[in-house]
VOPABA-578668 format. One record per atom (N, C-alpha, C, O): residue number from 1; residue in three letters; atom name; x, y, z. Coordinates in steps of 0.2 Angstrom, whole numbers, plus 2048, in hexadecimal, padded with zeros to 3 digits. Layout:
BEGIN
+-----+------+------+-----+-----+-----+
! pos ! code ! site !   x !   y !   z !
+-----+------+------+-----+-----+-----+
! NUM !  ALA !   CA !   X !   Y !   Z !
...
+-----+------+------+-----+-----+-----+
***
This chain:
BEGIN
+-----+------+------+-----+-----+-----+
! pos ! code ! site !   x !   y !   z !
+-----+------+------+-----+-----+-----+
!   1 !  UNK !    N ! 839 ! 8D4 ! 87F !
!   1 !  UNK !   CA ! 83C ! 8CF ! 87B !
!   1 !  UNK !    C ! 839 ! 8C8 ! 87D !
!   1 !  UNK !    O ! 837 ! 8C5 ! 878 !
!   2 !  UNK !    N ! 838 ! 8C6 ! 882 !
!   2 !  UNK !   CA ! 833 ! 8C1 ! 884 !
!   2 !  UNK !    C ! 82C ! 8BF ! 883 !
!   2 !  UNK !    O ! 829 ! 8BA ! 883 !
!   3 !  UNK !    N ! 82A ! 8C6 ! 881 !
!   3 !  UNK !   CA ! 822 ! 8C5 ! 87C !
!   3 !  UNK !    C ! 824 ! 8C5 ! 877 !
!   3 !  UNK !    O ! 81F ! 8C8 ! 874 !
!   4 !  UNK !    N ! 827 ! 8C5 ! 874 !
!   4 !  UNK !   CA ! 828 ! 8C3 ! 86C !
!   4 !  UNK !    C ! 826 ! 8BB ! 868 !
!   4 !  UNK !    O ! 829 ! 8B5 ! 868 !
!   5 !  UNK !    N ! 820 ! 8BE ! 865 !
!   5 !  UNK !   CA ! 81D ! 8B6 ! 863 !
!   5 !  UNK !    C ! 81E ! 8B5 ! 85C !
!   5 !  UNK !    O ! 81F ! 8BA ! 858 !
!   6 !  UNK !    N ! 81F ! 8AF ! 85A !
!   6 !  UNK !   CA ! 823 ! 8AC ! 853 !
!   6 !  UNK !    C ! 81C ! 8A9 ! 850 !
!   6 !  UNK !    O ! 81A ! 8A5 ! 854 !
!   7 !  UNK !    N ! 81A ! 8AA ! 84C !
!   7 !  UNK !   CA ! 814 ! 8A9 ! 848 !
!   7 !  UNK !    C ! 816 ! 8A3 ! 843 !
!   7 !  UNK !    O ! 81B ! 8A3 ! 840 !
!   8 !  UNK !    N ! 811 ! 89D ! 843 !
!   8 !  UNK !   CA ! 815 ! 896 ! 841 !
!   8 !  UNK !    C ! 811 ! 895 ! 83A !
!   8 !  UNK !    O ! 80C ! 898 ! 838 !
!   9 !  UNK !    N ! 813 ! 891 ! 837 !
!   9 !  UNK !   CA ! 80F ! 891 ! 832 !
!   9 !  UNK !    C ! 810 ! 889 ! 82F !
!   9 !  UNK !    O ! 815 ! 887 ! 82C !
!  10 !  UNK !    N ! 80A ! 887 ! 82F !
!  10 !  UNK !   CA ! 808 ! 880 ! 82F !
!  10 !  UNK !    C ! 803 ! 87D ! 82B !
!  10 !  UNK !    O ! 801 ! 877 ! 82C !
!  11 !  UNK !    N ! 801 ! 883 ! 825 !
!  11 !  UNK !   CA ! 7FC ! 881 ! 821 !
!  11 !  UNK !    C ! 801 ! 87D ! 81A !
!  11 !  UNK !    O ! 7FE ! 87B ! 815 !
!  12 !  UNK !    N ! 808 ! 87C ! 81A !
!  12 !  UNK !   CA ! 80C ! 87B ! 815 !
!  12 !  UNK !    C ! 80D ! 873 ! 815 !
!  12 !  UNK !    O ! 80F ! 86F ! 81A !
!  13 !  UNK !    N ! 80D ! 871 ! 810 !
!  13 !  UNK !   CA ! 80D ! 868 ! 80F !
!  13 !  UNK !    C ! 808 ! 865 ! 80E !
!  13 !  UNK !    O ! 809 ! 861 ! 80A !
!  14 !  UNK !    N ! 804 ! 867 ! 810 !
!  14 !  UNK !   CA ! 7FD ! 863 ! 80F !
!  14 !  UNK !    C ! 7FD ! 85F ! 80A !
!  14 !  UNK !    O ! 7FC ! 859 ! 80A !
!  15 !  UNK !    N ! 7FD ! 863 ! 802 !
!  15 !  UNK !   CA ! 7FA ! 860 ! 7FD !
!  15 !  UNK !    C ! 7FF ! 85A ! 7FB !
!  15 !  UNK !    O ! 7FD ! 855 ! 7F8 !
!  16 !  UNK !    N ! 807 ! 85B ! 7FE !
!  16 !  UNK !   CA ! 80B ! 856 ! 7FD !
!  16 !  UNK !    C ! 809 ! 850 ! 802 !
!  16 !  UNK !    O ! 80A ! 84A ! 800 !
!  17 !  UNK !    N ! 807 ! 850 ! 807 !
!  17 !  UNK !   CA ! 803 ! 84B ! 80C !
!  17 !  UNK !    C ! 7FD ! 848 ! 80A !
!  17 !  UNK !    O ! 7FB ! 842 ! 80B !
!  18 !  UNK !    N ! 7FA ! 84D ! 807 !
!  18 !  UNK !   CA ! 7F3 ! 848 ! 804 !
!  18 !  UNK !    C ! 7F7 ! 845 ! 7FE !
!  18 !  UNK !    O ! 7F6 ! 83F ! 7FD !
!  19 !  UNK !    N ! 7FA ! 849 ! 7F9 !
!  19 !  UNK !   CA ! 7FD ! 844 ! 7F6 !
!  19 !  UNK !    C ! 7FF ! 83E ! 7F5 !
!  19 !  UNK !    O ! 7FD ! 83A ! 7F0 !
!  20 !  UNK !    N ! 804 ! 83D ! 7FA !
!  20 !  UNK !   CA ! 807 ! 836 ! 7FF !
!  20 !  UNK !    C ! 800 ! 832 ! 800 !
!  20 !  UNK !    O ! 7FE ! 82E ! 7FC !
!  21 !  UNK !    N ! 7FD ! 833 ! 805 !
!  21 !  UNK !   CA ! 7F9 ! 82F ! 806 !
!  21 !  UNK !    C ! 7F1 ! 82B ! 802 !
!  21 !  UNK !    O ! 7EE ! 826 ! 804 !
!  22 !  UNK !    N ! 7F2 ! 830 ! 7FC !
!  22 !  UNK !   CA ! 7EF ! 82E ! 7F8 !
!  22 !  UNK !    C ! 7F2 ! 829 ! 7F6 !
!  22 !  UNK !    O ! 7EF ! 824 ! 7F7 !
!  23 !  UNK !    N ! 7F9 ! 82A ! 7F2 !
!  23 !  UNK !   CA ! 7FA ! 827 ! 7ED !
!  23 !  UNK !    C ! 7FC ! 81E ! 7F4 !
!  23 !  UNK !    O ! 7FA ! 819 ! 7F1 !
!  24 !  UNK !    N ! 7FE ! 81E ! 7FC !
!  24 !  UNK !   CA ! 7FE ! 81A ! 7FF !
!  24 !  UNK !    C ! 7FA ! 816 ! 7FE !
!  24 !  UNK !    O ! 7FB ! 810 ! 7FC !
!  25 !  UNK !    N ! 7F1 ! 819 ! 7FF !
!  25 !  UNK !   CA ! 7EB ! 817 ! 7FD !
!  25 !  UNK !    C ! 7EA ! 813 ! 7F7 !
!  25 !  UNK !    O ! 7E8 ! 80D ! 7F8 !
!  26 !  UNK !    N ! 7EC ! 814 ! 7F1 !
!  26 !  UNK !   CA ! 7EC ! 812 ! 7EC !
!  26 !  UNK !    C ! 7EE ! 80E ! 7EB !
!  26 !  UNK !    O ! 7EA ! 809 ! 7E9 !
!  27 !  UNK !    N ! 7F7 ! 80D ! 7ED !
!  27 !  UNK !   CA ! 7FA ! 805 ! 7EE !
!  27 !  UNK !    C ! 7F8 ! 801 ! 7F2 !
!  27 !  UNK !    O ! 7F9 ! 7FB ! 7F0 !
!  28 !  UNK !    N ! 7F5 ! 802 ! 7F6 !
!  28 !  UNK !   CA ! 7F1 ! 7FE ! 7F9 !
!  28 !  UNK !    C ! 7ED ! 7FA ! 7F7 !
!  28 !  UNK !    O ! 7ED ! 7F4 ! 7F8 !
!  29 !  UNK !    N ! 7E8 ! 7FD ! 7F5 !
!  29 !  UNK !   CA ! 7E3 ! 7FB ! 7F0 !
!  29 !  UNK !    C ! 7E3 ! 7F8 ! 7EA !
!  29 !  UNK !    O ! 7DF ! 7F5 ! 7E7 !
!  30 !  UNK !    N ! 7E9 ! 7FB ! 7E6 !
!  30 !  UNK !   CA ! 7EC ! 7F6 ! 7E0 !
!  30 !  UNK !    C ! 7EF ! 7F1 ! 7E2 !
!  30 !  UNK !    O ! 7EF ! 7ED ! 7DE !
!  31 !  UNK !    N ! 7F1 ! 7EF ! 7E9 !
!  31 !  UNK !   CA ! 7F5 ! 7E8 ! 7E9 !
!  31 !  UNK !    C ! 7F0 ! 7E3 ! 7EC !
!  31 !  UNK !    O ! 7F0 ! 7DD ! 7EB !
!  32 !  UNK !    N ! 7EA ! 7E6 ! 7EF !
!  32 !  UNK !   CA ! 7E5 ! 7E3 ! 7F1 !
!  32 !  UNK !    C ! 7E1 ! 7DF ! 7EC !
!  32 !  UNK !    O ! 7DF ! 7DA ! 7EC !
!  33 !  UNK !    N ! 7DF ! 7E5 ! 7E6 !
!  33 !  UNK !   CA ! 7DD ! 7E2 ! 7E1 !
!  33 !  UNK !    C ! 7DF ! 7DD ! 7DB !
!  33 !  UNK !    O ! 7DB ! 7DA ! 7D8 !
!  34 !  UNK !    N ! 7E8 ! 7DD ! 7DB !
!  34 !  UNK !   CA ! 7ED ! 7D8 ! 7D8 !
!  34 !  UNK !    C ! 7ED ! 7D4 ! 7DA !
!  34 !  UNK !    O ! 7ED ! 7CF ! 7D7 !
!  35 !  UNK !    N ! 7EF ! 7D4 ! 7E1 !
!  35 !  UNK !   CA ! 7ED ! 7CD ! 7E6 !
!  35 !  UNK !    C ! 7E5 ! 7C8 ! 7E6 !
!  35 !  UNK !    O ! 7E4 ! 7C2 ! 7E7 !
!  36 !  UNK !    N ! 7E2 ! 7CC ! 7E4 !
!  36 !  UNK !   CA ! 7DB ! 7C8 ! 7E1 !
!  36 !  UNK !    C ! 7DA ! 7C4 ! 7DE !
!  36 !  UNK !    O ! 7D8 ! 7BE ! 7DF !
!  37 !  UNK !    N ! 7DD ! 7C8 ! 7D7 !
!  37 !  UNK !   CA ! 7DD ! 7C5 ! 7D2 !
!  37 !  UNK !    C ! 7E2 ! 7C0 ! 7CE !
!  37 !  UNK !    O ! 7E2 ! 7BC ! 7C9 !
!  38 !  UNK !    N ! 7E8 ! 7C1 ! 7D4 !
!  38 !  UNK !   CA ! 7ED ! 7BC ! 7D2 !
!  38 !  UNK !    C ! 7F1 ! 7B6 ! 7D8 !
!  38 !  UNK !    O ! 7F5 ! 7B2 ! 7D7 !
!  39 !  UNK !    N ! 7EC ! 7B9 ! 7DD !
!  39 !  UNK !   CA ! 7EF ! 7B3 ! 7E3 !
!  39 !  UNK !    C ! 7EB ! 7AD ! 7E1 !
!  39 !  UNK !    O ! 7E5 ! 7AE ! 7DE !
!  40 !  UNK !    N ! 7EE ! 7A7 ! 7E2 !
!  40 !  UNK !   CA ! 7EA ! 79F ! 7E1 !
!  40 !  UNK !    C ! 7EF ! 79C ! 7E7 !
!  40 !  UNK !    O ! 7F6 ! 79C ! 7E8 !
!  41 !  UNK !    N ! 7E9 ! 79A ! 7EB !
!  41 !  UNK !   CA ! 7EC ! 795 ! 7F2 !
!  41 !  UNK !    C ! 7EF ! 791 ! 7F3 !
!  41 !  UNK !    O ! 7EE ! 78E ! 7ED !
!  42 !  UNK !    N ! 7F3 ! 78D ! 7F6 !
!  42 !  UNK !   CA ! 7F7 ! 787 ! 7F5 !
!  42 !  UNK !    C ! 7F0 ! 781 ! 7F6 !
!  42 !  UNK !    O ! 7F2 ! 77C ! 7F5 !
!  43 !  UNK !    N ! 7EA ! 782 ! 7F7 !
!  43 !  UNK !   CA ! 7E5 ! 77E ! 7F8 !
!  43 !  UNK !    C ! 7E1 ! 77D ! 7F2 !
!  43 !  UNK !    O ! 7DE ! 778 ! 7F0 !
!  44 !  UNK !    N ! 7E1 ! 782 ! 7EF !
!  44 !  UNK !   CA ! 7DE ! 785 ! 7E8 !
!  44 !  UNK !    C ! 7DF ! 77B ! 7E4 !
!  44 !  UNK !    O ! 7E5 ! 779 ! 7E4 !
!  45 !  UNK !    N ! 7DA ! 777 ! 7E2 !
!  45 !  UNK !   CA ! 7DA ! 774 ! 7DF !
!  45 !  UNK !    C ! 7DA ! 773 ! 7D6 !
!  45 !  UNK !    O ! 7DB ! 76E ! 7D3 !
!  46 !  UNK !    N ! 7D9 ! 779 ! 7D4 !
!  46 !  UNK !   CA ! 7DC ! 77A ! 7CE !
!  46 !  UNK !    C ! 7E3 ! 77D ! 7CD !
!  46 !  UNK !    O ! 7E5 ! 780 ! 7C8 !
!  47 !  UNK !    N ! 7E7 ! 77E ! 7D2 !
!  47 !  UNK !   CA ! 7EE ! 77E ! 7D1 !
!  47 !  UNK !    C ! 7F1 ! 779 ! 7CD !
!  47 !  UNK !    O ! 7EF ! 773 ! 7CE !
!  48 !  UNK !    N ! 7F9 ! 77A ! 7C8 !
!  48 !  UNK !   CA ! 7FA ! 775 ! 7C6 !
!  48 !  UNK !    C ! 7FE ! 772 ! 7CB !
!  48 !  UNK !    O ! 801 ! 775 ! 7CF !
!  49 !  UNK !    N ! 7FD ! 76B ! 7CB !
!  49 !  UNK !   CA ! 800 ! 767 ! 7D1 !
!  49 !  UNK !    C ! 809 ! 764 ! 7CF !
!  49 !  UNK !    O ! 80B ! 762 ! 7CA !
!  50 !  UNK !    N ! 80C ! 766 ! 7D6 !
!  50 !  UNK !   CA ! 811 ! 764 ! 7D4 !
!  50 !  UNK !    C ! 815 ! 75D ! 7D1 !
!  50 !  UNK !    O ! 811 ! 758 ! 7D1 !
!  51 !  UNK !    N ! 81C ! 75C ! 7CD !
!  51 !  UNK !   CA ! 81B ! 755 ! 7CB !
!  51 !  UNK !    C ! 81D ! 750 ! 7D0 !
!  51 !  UNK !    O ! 822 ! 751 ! 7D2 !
!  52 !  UNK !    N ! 81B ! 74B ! 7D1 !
!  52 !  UNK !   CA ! 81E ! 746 ! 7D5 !
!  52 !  UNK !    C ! 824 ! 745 ! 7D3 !
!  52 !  UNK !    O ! 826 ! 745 ! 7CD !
!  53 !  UNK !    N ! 82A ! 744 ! 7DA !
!  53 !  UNK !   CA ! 830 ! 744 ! 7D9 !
!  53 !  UNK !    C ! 832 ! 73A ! 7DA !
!  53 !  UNK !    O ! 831 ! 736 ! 7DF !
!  54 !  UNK !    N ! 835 ! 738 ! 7D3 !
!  54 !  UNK !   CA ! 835 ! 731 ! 7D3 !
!  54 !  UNK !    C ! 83C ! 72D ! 7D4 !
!  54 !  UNK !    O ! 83F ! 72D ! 7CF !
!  55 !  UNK !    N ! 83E ! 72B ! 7D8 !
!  55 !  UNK !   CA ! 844 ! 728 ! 7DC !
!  55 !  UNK !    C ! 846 ! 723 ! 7D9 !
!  55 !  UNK !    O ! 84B ! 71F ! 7DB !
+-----+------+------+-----+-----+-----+
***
């Protein structure tokens, strides 16, 4: 009863792991690329400029 060996099985999941990390991968690179194209710095001199607050 002591050598009784339990055979594991570990080839299962994968496709759902690459999956994930694909699609991880992706978003990544989609926010990277949306961030490109749509971030403007607070330095950015063609921002429209705030209005003067007048007292």
């Amino acid at each position: 009863m002591a050598n009784r060996r339990i055979e594991g099985n570990f080839s299962q999941g994968w496709g759902v792991a690459a999956f994930i990390t694909l699609l991880a991968i992706g978003l990544y690179v989609g926010a990277g690329v949306f961030k490109k194209y749509t971030f403007r710095s607070p330095n950015d001199v063609t921002a429209p400029a705030a209005k003067a607050e007048s007292h």
